[in-house]
C-alpha positions in Angstrom: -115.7 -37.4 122.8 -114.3 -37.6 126.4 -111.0 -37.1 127.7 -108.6 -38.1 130.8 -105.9 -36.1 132.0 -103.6 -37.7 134.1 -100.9 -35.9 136.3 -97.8 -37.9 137.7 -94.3 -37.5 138.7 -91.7 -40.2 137.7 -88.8 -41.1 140.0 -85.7 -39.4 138.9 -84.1 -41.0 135.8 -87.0 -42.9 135.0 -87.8 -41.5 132.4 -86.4 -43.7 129.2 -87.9 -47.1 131.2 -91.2 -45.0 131.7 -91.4 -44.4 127.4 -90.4 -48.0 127.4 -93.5 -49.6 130.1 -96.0 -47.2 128.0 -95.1 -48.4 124.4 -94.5 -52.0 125.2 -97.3 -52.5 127.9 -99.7 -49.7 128.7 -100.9 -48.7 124.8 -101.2 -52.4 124.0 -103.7 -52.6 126.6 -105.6 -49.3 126.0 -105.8 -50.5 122.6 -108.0 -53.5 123.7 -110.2 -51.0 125.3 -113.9 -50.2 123.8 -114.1 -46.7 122.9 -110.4 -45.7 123.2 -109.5 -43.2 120.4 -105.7 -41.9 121.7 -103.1 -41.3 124.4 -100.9 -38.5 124.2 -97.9 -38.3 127.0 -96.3 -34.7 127.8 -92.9 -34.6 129.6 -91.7 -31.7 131.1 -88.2 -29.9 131.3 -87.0 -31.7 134.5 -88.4 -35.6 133.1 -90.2 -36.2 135.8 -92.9 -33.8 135.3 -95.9 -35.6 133.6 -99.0 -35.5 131.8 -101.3 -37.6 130.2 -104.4 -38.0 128.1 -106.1 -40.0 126.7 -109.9 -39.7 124.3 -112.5 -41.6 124.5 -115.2 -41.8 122.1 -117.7 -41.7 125.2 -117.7 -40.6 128.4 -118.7 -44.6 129.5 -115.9 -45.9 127.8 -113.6 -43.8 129.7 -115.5 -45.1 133.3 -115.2 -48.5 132.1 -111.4 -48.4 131.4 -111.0 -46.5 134.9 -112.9 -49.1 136.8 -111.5 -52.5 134.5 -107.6 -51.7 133.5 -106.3 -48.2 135.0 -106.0 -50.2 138.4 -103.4 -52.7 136.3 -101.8 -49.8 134.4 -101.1 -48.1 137.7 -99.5 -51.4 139.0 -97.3 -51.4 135.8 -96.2 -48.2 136.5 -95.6 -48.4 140.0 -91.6 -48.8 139.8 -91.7 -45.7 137.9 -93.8 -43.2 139.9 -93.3 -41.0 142.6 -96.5 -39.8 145.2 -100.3 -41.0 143.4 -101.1 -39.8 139.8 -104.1 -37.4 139.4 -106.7 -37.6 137.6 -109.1 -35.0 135.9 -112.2 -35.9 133.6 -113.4 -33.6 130.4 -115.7 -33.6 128.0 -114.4 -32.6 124.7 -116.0 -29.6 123.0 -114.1 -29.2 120.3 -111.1 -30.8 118.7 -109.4 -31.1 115.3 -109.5 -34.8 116.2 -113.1 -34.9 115.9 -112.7 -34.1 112.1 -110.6 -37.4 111.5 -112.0 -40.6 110.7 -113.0 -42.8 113.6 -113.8 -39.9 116.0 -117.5 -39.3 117.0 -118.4 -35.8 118.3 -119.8 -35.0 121.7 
């Protein structure tokens, strides 16, 4: 399994329209993505602070999506964002996720 962890910063009181863009437009079209397994989105205190990540069931999948749709997703989300998102590549070693159904192992 692979992951993506993306750092960004939303404008101030973005926040609910960010939650809103990510459930109506950027899952749908991670969804339609070969070898996407999840996303999970982490706020912090102030609601601007963010992270995200998302698993892959291979580390190709994941370069595929960054080099196909991310480009789209970032121009969805460009109303909401303050400075340029980060981005960080893992390989998963271990994760309770890998004991669910539909999850291969690295």
């Amino acid at each position: 399994m692979y992951a993506r962890i993306v750092t960004l910063y939303l404008k101030p009181n973005h926040l609910n329209d960010f939650k809103e863009t990510i459930d109506k437009q950027v899952i749908p079209m991670l969804r339609k993505q070969d070898g996407f397994k999840d996303e999970i989105t982490f706020v912090g205190p102030s609601g601007t602070d963010v992270r995200t990540i998302s698993f892959w069931e291979k580390k190709e999948n994941a370069e595929s999506y960054n080099s196909s749709t991310y480009p789209e997703v970032l121009k969805v989300l460009a109303n909401h964002l303050e400075g340029t998102p980060q981005l960080k590549n893992y390989d998963v070693v271990n994760s309770t996720f890998t004991k669910m159904p539909g999850f291969a192992t690295v």
